[in-house]
N, C-alpha and C positions, 0 to 999 in steps of 0.2 A: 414362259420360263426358259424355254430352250429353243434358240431360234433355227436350230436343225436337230435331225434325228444322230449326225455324226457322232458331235459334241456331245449329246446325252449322251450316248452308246460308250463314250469312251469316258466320261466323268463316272458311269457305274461300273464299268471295270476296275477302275481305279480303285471307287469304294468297295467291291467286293475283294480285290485284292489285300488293302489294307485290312477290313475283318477278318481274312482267312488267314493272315500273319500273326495277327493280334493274340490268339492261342498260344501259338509258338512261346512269345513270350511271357503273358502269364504261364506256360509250366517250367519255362527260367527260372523266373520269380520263384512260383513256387518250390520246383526244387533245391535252388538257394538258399530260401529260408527253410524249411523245413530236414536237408537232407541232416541224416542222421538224428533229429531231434524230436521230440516228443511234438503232435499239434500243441494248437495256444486253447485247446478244450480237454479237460484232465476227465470230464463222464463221459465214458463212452454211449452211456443211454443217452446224453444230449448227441453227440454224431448218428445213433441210427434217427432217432425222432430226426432231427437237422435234415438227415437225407430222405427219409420218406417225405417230408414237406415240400423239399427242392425238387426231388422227383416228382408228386404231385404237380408242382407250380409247372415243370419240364412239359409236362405231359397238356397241361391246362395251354401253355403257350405254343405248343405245335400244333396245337387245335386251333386256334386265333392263327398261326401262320399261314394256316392252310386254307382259314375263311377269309382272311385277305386277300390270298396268291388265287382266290378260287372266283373271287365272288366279282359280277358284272356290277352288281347296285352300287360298291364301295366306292365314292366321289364319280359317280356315273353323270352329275351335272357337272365334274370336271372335264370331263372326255367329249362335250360338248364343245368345249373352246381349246382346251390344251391336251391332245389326246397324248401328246409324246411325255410334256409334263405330269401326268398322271400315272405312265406307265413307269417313268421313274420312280415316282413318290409310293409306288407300291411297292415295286422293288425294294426302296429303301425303306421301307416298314419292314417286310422281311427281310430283309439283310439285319439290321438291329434286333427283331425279337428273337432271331436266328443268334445270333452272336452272345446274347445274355445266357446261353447257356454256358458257354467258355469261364465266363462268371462265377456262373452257380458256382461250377466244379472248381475252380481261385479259392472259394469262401470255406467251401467242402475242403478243399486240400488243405488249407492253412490251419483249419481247426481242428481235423483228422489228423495230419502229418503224413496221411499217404499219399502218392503219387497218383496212384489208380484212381482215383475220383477225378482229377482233375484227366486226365488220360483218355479217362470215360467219357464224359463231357464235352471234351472237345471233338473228339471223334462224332460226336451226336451235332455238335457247333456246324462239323465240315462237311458231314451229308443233310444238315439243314439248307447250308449256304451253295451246297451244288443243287439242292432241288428250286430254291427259290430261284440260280439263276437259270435253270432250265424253262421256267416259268415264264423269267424276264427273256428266255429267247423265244419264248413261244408267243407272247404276247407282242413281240416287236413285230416276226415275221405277219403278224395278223393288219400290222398296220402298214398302212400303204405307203410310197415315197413321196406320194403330193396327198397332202387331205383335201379334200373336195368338203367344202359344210354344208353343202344340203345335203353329206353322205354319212357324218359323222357320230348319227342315233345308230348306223347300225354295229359302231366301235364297241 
C-alpha cells in the first residue's frame, strides 16, 4: 500500500489534520443556523432521550476505539506482508470513529439549538484524535526502518 514509511507518515498527518479542522466547522455551521433560534426539535423530552442515546453510542465507540488502537490480533495477517499499511489503516479507523463524535454533537446542536453540545463533543472529538495519534506514534516507533520477513510475526 505504501511504498515507504515517509509517505504514510505524512498522508496521516494530513488526515488527522483535516479531522481535527472538521469540528471547527461543523460549530460554524451550527452556530449559523441555530444562533438566536429555537432547535429544529420543539420536545425537549426528545433532546434529553436524543442525548442519552448519543452518549450511550459515545461511550460504546470509545470502547471500539480503544479495542482497535489496542488490539495485536486486529488484521494481524496483515502485518505479515504490509506492517506500515496496517498501521495506517488502524490509525485511520480511529481517526473516523474518533471524528463521529464531532457529529453526534452537529445532530445534538441542530435539534437542541444549543451550542454546548456541539462544544462538548467536539472537545471529546480532539482528546480522541490526540490519543489515537499518540498510538499512531507509538506503534510507528515500534516499527523498524527496514522490515526484515522472517522478522515480522513479532510486529
Amino acid at each position: 500500500m505504501f511504498p515507504n514509511k515517509a509517505a504514510m507518515v505524512r498522508r496521516a498527518n494530513v488526515l488527522l489534520v483535516m479531522l481535527a479542522v472538521a469540528p471547527v466547522l461543523y460549530l460554524v455551521i451550527a452556530f449559523l443556523v441555530t444562533f438566536g433560534k429555537p432547535g429544529f426539535a420543539g420536545n425537549p423530552v426528545f433532546i434529553s432521550v436524543f442525548f442519552t442515546v448519543l452518549a450511550s453510542v459515545s461511550v460504546a465507540n470509545i470502547g471500539f476505539t480503544v479495542f482497535t488502537q489496542t488490539s495485536k490480533k486486529l488484521m494481524s495477517a496483515r502485518a505479515h506482508y504490509d506492517p506500515v499499511g496496517r498501521i495506517f489503516q488502524v490509525m485511520s479507523l480511529g481517526a473516523v470513529l474518533s471524528e463521529v463524535h464531532a457529529v453526534y454533537g452537529l445532530a445534538l446542536t441542530l435539534l437542541a439549538g444549543s451550542i454546548m453540545y456541539g462544544i462538548g463533543f467536539c472537545i471529546l472529538t480532539w482528546a480522541s484524535l490526540w490519543w489515537v495519534r499518540k498510538r499512531f506514534k507509538q506503534n510507528l516507533a515500534r516499527l523498524p526502518e527496514r522490515v526484515d520477513p522472517t522478522r515480522i510475526s513479532e510486529l
